[in-house]
C-alpha positions as CSV (number, residue, x, y, z in Angstrom):
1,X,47.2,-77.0,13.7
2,X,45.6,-76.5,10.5
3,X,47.3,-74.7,7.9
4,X,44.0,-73.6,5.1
5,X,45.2,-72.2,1.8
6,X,41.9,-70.0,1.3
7,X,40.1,-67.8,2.6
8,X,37.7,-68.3,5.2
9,X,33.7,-67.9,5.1
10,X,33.4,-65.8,7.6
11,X,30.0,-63.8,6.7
12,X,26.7,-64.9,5.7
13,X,26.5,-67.2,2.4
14,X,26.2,-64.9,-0.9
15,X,26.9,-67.6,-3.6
16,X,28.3,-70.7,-5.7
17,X,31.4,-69.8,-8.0
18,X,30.9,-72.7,-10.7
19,X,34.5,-73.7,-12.6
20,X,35.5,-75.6,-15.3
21,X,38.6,-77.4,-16.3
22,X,40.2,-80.0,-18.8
23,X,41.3,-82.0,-16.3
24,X,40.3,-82.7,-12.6
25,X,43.5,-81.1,-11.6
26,X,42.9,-77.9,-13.1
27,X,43.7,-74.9,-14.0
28,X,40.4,-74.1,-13.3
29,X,38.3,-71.3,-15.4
30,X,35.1,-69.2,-13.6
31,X,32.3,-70.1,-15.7
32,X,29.2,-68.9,-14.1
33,X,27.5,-68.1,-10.3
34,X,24.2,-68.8,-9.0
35,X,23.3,-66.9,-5.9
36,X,22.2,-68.2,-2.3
37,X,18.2,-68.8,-3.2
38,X,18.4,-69.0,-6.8
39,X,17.1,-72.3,-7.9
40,X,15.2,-74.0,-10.3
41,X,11.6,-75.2,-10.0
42,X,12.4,-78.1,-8.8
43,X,13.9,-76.3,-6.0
44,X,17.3,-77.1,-6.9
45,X,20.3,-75.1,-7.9
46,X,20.9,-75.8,-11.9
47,X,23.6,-74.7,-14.3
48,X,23.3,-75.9,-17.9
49,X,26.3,-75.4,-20.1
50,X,25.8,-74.4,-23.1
51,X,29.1,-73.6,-24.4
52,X,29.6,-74.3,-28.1
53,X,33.5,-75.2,-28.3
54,X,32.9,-78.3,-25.8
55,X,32.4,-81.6,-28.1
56,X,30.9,-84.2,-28.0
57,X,32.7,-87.0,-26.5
58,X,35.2,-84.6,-24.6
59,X,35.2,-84.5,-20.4
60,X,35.5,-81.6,-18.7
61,X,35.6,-81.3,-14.6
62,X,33.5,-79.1,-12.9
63,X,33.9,-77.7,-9.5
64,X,31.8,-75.4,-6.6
65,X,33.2,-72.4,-4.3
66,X,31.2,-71.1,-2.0
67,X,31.7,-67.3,-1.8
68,X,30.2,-65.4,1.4
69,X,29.1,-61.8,1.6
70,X,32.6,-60.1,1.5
71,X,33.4,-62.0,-0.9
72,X,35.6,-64.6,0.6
73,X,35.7,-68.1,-1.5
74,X,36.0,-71.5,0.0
75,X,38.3,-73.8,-1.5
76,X,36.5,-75.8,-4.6
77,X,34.5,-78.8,-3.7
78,X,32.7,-82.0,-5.1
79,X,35.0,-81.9,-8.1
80,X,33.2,-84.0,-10.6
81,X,34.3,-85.2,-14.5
82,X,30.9,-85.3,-16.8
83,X,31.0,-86.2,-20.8
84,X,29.5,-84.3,-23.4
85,X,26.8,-87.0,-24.8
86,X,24.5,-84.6,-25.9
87,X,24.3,-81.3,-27.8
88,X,23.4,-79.0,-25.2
89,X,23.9,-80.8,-22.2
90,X,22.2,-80.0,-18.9
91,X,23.9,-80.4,-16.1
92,X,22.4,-80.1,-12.8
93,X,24.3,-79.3,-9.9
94,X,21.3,-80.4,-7.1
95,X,24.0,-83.0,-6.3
96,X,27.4,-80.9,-6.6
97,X,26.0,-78.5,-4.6
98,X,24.3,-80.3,-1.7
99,X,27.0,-80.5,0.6
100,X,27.6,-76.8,-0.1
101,X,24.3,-75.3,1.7
């Protein structure tokens, strides 16, 4: 018996919630969505965060839900910790996101 703590998908897929925390524990903060179909040239889903108040040399974890049409969310997946080694860092999420689709 499995006992799931969220929601279900139970419609078709609508989009990505992308989070952010301090740690890969959380708490986690909604930062941004991409919807199903909304990628890069490269066809690849890409976020970039831009956000001023995250230095350099700081880690943050970043995290994927996938939300359906009735807006049921998954639980978050392919947590992943990235460093700030650049200004505005880029961050692609081709690889967070491919066992999302």
């Amino acid at each position: 018996v499995e006992d799931f703590t969220n929601d279900r998908l139970i419609g078709e897929l609508s989009k990505f919630n992308i989070y952010r925390s301090n740690s890969k524990s959380g708490p986690w903060e909604l930062i941004n969505s991409l919807n199903v179909g909304e990628v890069n040239d490269d066809n690849l889903y890409e976020f970039i965060d831009e956000d001023e108040s995250f230095k350099l040399g700081e880690t943050k974890s970043y995290a994927v839900a996938s939300v359906d049409e009735h807006g049921n969310e998954s639980g978050l997946t392919n947590i992943t910790a990235h460093k700030k080694n650049v200004k505005n860092m880029g961050w692609k999420l081709n690889r967070l996101l491919s066992d999302c689709s």
